[in-house]
VOGU-297353 format. One line per field, with one value per atom (N, C-alpha, C): atom name; residue number from 1; x, y, z negated. Coordinates in steps of 0.02 Angstrom, whole numbers. Atoms other than C-alpha are relative to their C-alpha. Example, Ala and Ser with C-alpha at 12.3 -4.5 7.8 and 13.67 -1.06 7.14 Angstrom:
<atoms>
a	(N; CA; C; N; CA; C)
k	(1; 1; 1; 2; 2; 2)
c1	(45; 615; 45; -42; 684; -39)
c2	(-59; -225; 60; -59; -53; 55)
c3	(0; -390; 0; 3; -357; -37)
</atoms>
This chain:
<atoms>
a	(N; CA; C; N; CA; C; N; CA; C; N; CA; C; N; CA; C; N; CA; C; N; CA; C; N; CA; C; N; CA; C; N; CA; C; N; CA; C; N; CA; C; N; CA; C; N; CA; C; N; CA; C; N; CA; C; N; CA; C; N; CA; C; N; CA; C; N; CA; C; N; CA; C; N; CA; C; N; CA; C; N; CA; C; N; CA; C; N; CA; C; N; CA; C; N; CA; C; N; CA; C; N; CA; C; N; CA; C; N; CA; C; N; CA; C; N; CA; C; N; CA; C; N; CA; C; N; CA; C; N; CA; C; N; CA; C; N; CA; C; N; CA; C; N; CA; C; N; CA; C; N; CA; C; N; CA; C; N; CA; C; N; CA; C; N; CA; C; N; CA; C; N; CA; C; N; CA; C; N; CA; C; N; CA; C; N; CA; C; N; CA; C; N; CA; C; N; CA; C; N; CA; C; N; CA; C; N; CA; C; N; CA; C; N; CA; C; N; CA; C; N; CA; C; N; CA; C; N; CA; C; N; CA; C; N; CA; C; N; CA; C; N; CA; C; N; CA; C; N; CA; C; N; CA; C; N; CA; C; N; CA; C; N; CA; C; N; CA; C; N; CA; C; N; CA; C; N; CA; C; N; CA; C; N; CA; C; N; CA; C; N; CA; C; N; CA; C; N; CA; C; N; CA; C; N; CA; C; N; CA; C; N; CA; C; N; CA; C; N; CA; C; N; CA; C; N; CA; C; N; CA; C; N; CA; C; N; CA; C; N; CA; C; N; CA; C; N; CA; C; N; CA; C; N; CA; C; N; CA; C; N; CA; C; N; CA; C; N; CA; C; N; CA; C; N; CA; C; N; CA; C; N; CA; C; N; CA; C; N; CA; C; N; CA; C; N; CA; C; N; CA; C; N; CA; C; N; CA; C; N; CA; C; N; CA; C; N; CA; C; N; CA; C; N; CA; C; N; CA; C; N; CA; C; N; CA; C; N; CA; C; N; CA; C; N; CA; C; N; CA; C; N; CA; C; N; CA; C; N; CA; C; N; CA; C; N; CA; C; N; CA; C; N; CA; C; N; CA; C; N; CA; C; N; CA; C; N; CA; C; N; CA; C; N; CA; C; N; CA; C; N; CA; C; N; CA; C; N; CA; C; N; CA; C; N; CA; C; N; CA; C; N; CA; C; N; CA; C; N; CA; C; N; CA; C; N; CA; C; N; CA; C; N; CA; C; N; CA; C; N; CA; C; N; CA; C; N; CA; C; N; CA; C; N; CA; C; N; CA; C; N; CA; C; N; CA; C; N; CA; C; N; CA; C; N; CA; C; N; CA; C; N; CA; C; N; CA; C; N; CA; C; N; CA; C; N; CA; C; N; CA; C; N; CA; C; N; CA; C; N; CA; C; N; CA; C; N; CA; C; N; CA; C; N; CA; C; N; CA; C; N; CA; C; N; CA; C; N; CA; C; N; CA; C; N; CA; C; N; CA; C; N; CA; C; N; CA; C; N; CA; C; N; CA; C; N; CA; C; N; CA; C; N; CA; C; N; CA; C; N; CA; C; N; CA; C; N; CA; C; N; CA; C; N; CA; C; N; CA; C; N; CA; C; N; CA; C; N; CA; C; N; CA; C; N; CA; C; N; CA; C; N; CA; C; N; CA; C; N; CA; C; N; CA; C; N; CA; C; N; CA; C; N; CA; C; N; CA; C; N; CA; C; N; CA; C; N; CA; C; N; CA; C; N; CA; C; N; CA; C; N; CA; C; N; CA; C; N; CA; C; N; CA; C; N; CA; C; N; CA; C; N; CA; C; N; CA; C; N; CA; C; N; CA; C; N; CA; C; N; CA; C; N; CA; C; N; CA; C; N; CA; C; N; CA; C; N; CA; C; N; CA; C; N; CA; C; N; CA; C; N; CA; C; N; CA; C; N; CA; C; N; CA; C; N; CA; C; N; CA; C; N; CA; C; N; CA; C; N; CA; C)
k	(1; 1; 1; 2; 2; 2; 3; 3; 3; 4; 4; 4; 5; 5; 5; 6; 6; 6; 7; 7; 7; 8; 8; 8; 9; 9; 9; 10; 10; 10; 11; 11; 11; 12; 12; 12; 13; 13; 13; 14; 14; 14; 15; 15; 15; 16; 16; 16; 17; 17; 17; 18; 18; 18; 19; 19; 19; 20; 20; 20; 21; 21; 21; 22; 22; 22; 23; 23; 23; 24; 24; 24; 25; 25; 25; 26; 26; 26; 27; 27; 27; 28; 28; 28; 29; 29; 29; 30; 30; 30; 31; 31; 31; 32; 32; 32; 33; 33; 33; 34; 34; 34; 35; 35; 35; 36; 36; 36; 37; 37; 37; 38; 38; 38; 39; 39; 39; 40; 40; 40; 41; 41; 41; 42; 42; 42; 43; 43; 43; 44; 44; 44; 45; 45; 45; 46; 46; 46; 47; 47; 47; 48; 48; 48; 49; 49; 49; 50; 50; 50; 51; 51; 51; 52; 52; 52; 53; 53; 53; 54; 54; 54; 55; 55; 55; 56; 56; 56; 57; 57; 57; 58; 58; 58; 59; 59; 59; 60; 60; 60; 61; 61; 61; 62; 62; 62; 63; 63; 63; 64; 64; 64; 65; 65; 65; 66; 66; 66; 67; 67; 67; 68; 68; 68; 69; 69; 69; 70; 70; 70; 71; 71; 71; 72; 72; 72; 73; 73; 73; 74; 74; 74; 75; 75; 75; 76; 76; 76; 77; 77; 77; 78; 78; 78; 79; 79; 79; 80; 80; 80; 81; 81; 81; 82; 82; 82; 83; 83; 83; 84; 84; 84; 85; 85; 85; 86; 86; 86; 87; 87; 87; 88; 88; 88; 89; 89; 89; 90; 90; 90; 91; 91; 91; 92; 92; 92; 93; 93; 93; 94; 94; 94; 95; 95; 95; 96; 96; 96; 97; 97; 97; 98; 98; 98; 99; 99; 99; 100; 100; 100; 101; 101; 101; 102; 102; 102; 103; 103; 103; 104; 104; 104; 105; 105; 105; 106; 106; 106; 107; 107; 107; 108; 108; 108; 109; 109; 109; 110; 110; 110; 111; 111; 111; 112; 112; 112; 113; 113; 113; 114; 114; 114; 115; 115; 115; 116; 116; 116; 117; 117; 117; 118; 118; 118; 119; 119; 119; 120; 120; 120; 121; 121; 121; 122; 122; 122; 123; 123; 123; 124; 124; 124; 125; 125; 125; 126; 126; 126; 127; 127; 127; 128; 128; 128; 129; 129; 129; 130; 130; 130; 131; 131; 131; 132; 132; 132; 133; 133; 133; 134; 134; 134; 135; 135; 135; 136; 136; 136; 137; 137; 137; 138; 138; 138; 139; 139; 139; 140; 140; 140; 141; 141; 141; 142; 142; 142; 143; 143; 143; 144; 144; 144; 145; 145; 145; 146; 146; 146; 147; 147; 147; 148; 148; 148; 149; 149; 149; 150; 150; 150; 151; 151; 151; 152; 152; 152; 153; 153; 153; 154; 154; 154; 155; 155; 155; 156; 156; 156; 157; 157; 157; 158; 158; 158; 159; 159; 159; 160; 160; 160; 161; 161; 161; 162; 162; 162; 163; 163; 163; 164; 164; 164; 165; 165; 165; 166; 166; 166; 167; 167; 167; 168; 168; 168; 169; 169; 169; 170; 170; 170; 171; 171; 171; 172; 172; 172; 173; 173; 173; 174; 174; 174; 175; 175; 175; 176; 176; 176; 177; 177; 177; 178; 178; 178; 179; 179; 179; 180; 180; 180; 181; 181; 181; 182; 182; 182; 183; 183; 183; 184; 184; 184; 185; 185; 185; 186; 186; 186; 187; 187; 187; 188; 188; 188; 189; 189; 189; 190; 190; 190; 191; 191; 191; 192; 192; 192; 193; 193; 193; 194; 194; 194; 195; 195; 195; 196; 196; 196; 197; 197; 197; 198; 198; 198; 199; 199; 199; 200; 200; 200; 201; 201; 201; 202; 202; 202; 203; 203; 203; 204; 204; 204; 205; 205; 205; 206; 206; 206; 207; 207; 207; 208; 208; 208; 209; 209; 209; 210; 210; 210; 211; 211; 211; 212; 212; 212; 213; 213; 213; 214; 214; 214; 215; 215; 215; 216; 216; 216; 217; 217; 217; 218; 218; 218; 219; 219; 219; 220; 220; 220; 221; 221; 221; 222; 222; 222; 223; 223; 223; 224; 224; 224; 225; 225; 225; 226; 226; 226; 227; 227; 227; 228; 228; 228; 229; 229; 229; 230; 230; 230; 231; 231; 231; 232; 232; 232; 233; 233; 233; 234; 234; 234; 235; 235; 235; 236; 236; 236; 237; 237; 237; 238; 238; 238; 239; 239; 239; 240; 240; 240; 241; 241; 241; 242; 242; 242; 243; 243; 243; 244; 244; 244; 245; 245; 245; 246; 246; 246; 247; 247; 247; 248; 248; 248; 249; 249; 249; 250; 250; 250; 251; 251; 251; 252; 252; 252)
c1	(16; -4058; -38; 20; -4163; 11; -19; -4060; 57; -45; -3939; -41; 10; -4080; -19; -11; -4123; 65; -72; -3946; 7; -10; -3946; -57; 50; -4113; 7; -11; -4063; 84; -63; -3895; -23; -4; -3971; -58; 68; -4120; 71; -78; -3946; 26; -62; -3845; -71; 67; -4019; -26; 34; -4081; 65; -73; -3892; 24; -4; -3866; -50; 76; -4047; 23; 3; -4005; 67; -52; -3837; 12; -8; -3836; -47; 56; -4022; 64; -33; -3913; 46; -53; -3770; -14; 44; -3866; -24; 48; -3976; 10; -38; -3945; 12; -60; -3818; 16; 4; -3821; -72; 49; -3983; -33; 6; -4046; -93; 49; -4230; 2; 6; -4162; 26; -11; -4122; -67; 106; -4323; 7; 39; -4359; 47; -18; -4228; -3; 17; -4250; -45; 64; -4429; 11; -40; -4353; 37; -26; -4237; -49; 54; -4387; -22; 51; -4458; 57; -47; -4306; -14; 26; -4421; -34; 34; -4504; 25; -49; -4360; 11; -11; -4314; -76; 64; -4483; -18; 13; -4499; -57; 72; -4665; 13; -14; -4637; -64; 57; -4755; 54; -34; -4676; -71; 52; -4783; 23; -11; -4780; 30; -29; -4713; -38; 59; -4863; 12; -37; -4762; 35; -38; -4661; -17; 18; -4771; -17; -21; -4755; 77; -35; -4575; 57; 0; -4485; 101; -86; -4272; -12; -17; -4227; 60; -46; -4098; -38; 55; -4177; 59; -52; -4081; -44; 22; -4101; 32; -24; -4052; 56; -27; -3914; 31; -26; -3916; 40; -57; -3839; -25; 10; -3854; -63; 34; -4016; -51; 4; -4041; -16; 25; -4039; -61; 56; -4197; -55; 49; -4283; -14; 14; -4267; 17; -9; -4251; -72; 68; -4460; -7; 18; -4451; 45; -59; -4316; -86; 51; -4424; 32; -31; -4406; 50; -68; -4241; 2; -51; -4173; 61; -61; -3984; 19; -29; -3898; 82; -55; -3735; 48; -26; -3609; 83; -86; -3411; 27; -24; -3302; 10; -13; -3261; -59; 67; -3443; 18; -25; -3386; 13; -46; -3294; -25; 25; -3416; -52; 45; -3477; -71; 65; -3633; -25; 16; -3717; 52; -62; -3567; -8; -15; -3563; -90; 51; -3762; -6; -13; -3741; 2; -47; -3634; -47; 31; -3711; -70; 79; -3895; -7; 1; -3824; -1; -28; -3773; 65; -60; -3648; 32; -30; -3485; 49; -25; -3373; 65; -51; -3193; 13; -10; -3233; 47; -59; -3060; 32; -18; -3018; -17; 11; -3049; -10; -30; -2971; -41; 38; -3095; -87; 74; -3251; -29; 55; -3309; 13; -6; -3270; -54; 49; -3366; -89; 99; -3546; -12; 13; -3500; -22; 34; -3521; -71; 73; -3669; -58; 40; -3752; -11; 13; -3730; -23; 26; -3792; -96; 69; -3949; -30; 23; -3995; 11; -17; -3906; -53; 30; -3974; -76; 42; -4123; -25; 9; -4097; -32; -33; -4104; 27; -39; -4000; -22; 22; -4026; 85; -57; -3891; -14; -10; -3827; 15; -50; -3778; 5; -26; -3719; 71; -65; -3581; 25; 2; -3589; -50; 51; -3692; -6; -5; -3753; -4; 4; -3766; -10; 37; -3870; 15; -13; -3796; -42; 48; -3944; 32; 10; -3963; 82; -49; -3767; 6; 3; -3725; 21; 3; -3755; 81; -58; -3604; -35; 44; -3656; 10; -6; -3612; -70; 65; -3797; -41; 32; -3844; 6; -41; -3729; -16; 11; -3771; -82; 55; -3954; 17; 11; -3939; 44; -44; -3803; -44; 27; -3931; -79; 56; -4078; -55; 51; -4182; -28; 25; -4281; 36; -17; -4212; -64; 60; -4336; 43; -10; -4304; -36; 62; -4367; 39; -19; -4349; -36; 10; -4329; -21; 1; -4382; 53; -43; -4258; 7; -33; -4166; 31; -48; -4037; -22; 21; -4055; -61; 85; -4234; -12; 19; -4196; 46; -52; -4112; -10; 13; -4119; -17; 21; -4151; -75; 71; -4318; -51; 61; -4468; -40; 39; -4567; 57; -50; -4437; -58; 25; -4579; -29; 22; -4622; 42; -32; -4530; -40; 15; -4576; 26; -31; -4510; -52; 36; -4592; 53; -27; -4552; -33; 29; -4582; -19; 0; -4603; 24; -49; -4497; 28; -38; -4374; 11; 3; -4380; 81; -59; -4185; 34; -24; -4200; -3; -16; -4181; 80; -43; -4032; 62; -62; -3851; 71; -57; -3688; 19; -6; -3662; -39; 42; -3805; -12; 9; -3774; -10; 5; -3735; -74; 77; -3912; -29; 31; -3995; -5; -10; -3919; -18; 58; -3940; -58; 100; -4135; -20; 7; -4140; -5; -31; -4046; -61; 45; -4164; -79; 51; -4323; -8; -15; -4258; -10; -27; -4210; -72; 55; -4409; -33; 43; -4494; 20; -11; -4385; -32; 30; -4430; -75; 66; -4620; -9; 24; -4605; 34; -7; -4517; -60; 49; -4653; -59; 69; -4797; 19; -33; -4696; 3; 17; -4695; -77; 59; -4872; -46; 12; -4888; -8; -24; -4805; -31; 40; -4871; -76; 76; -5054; 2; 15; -4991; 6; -11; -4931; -44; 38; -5077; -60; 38; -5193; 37; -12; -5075; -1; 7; -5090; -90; 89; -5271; -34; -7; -5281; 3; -19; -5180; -52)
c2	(65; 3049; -43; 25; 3006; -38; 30; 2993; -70; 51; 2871; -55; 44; 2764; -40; 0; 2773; -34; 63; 2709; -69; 73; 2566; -27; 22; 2519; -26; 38; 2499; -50; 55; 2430; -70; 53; 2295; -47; 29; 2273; -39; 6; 2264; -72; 64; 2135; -72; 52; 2012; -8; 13; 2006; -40; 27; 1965; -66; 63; 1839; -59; 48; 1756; -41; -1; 1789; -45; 37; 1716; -73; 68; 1544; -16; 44; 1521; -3; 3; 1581; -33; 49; 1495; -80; 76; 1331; -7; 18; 1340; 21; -23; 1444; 66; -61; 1561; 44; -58; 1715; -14; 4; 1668; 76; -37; 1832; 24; -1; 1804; 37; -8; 1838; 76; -72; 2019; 46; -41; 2065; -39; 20; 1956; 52; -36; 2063; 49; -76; 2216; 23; -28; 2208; 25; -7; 2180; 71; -82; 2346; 45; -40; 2439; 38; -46; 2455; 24; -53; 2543; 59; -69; 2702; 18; -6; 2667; 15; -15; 2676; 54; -66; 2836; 61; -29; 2908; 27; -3; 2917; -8; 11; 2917; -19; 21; 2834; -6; 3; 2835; -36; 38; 2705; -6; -6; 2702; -13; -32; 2684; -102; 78; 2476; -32; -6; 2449; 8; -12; 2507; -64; 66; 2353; -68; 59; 2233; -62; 39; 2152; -8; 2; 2196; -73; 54; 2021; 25; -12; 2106; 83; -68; 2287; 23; -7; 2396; 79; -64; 2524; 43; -58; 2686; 54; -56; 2794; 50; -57; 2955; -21; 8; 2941; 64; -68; 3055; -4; 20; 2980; -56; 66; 2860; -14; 23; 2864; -29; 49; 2791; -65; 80; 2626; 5; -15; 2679; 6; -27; 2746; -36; 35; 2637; -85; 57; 2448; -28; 9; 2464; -14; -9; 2496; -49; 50; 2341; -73; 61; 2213; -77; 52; 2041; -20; 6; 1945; 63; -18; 2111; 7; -16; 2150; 58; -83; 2307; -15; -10; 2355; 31; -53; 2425; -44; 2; 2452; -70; 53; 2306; -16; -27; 2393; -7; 4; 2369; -77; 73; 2175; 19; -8; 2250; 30; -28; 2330; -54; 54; 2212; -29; 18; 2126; -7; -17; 2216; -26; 13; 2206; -108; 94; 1983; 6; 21; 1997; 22; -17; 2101; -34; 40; 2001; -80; 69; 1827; -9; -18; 1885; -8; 15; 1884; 62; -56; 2081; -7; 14; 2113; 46; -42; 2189; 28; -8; 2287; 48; -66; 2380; 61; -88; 2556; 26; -42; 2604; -19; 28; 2491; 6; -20; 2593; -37; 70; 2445; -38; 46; 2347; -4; -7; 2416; -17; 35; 2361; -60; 60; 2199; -24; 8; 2214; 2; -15; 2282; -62; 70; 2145; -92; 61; 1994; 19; 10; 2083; 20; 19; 2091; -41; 61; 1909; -31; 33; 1888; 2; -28; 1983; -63; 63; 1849; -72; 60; 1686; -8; 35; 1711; 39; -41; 1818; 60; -65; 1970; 60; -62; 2127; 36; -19; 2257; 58; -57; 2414; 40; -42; 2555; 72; -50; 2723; 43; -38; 2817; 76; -58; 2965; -29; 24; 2858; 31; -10; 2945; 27; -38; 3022; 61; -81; 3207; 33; -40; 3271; 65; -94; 3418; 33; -44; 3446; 5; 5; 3409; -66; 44; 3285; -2; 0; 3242; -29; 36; 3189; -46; 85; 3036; -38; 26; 2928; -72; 49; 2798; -67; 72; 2630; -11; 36; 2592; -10; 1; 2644; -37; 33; 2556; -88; 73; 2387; 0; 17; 2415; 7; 47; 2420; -43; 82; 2282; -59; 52; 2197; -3; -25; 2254; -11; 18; 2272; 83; -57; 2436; 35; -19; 2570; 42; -20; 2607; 53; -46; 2773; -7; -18; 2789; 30; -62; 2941; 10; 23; 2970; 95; -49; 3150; 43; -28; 3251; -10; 12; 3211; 15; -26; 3300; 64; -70; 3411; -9; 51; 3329; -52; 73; 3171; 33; -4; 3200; -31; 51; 3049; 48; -7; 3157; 39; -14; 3224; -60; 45; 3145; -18; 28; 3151; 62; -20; 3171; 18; -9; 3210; -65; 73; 3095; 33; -16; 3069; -60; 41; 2987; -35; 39; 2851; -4; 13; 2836; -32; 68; 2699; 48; -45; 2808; -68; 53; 2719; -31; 43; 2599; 38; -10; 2665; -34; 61; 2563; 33; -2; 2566; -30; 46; 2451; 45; -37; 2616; 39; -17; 2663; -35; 28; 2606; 29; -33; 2618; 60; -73; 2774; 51; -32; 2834; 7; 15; 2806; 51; -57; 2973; 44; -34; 3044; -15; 38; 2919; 32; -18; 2956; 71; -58; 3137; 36; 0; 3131; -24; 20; 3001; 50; -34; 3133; 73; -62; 3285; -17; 21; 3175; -16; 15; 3127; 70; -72; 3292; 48; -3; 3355; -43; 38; 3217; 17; 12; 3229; 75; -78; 3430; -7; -2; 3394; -32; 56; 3241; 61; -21; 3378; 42; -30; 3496; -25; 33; 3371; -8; 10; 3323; 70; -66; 3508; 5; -15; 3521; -67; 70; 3332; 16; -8; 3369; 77; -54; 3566; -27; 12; 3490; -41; 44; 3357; 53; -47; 3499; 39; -33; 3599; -44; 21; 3454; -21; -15; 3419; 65; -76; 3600; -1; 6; 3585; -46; 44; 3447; -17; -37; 3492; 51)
c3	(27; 1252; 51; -76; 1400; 45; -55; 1517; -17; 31; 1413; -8; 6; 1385; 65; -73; 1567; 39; -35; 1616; -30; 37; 1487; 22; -10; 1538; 69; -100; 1758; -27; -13; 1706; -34; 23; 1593; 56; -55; 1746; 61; -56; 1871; -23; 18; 1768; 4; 24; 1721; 70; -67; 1903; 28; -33; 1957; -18; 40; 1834; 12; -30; 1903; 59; -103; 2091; -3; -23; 2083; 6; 5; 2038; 44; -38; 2132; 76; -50; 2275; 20; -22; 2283; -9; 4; 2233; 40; -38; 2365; 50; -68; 2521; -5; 6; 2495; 88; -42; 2620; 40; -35; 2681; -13; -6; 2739; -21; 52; 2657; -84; 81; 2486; 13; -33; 2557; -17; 12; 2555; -58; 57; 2397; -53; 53; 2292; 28; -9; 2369; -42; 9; 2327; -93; 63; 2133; -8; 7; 2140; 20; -19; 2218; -81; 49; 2034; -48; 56; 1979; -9; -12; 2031; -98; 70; 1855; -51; 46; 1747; -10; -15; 1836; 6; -14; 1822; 58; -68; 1995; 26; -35; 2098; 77; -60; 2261; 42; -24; 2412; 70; -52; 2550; 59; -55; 2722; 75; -78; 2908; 8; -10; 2885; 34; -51; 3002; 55; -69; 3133; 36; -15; 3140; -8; -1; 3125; 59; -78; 3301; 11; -18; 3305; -37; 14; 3272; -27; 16; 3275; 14; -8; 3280; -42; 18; 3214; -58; 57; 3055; -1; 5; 3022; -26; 46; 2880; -20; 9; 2807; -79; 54; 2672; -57; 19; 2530; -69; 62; 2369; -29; 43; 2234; -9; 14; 2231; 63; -53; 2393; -22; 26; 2283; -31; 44; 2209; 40; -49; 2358; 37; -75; 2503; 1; 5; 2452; 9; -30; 2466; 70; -77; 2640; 42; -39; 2690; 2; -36; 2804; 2; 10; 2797; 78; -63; 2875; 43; 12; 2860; -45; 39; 2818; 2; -3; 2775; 15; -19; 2847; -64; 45; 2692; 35; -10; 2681; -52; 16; 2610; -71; 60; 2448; -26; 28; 2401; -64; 15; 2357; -81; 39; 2221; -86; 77; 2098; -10; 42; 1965; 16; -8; 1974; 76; -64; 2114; 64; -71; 2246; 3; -13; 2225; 18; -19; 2233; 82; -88; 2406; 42; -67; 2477; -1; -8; 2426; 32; -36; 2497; 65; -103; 2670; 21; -33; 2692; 35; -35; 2808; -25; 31; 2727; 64; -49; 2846; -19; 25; 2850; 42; -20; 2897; 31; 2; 2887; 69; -59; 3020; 67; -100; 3193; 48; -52; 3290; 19; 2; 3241; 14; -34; 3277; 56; -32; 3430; 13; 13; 3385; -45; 53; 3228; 40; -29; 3325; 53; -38; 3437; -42; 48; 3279; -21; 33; 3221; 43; -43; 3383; 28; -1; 3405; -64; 83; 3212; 11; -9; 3270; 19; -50; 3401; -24; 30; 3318; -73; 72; 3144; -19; 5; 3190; -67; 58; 3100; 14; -24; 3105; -55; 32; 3035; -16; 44; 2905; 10; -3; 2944; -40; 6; 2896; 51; -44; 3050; -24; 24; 2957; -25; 7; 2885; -76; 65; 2722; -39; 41; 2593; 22; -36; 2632; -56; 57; 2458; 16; 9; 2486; 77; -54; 2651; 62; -43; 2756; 42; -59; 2899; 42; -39; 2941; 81; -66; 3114; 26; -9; 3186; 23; -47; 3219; 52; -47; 3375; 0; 16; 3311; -14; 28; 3249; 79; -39; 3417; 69; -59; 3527; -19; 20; 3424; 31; -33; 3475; 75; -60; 3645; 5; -20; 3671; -16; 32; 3551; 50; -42; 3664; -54; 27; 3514; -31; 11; 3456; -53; 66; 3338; -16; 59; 3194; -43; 28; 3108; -67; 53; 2916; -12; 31; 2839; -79; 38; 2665; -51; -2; 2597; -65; 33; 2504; -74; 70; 2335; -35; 35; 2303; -36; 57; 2155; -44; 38; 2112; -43; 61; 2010; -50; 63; 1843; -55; 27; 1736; -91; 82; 1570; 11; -33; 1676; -37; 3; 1604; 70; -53; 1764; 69; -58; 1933; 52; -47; 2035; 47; -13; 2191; 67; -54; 2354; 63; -65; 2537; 24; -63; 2633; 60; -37; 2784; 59; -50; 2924; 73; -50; 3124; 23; -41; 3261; 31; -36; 3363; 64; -59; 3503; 33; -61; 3668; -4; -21; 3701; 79; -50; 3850; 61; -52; 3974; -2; 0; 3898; 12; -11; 3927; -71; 38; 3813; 14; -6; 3902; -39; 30; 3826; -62; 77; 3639; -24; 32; 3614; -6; -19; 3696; -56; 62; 3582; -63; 46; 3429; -22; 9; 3460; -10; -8; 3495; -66; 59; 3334; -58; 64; 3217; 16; -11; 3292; -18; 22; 3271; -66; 43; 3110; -41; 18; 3055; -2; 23; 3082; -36; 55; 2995; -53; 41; 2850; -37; 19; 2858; -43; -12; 2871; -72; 61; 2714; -70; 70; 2586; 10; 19; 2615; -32; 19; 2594; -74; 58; 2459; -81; 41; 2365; -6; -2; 2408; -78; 51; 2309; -71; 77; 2151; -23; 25; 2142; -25; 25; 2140; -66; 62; 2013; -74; 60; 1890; -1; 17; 1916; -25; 23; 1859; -75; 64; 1718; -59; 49; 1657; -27; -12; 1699; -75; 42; 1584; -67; 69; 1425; -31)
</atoms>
């Protein structure tokens, strides 16, 4: 029963924010990459619905940095839950084309000023990192990626593909790692209390020693630096939620 009211409760938060965002947007300035952070910050408190406990941190890091290129860990659907806290202003997120396509959400995406892209299309890729490394600079952005390229559902830390990394240097702007601490198996919308999870924001990667040759290095080092933090945030994370259930026992 829970979790049914739990879904009716984000889908009617989903459609009522969409229905807001859309008209301001297209009335006023449509894809302006501002309204990216102002509704993010809005989906952020979908953690509440989902009884979620969120602890976001480390956005301190980037507070000098003016463009960069972010890159996070992707582990499923509830990625929309977790990491819309941690999106900095005039940033955009990178998704596939097919996004467009689901109700509501997909037209607010796109009208916010995300960039949509066709995956499928090989051909076209370094064409594509080439518009949105002149977007960076023209419309002063920066950009929110996946370089895993899909969800990992449980499978740990997939491996990097080097498009995120090849757009920062061409773009000569830093890549920012946040890491998001493990999910899979942990949320279950008929859960009264899901526990609590980490985002944390590292620190900025100078890129300006590397070369396109070097995407791969990069990416590698990223996914291995990546790949401990995320270790280090489920443990803190077990340690979190054990103390919270031993003061709720405590308690009762």
């Amino acid at each position: 029963m829970l979790s049914i009211v739990r879904i009716f409760l984000a889908a009617c938060f989903i459609i009522v924010t969409t229905l807001c965002a859309l008209p301001y947007c297209c009335l006023f300035t449509p894809r302006n990459p501002r309204h990216v952070y102002t509704f993010s910050r809005w989906f952020a408190q979908l953690h509440n619905i989902i009884g979620l406990k969120l602890i976001h941190r480390g956005k301190e890091q980037v507070a000098d940095v003016p463009r960069a290129v972010y890159i996070s860990n992707h582990q499923n659907i509830f990625d929309f839950v977790t990491s819309p806290g941690m999106i900095m202003p005039r940033t955009v997120s990178i998704g596939k084309k097919s996004l467009l396509w689901i109700p509501f959400f997909g037209q607010l995406y796109w009208i916010t000023g995300n960039i949509l892209i066709d995956r499928e299309n090989k051909s076209k890729a370094r064409s594509t990192i080439q518009q949105v490394v002149e977007a960076i600079h023209q419309r002063n952005l920066s950009v929110w990626m996946y370089p895993e390229g899909t969800r990992s559902k449980g499978r740990g830390l997939l491996p990097f593909k080097t498009g995120a990394f090849r757009m920062a240097i061409e773009a000569g702007v830093p890549i920012v790692p946040v890491c998001v601490s493990s999910t899979h198996n942990k949320i279950a919308l008929s859960n009264r209390d899901n526990g609590t999870v980490i985002a944390e924001m590292m620190e900025p990667i100078d890129v300006s020693g590397y070369t396109l040759q070097d995407a791969r290095q990069l990416a590698d080092m990223c996914h291995a630096m990546m790949e401990a933090k995320i270790a280090e945030l489920d443990k803190e994370v077990e340690m979190i939620d054990q103390a919270r259930n031993r003061e709720e026992v405590r308690v009762s």
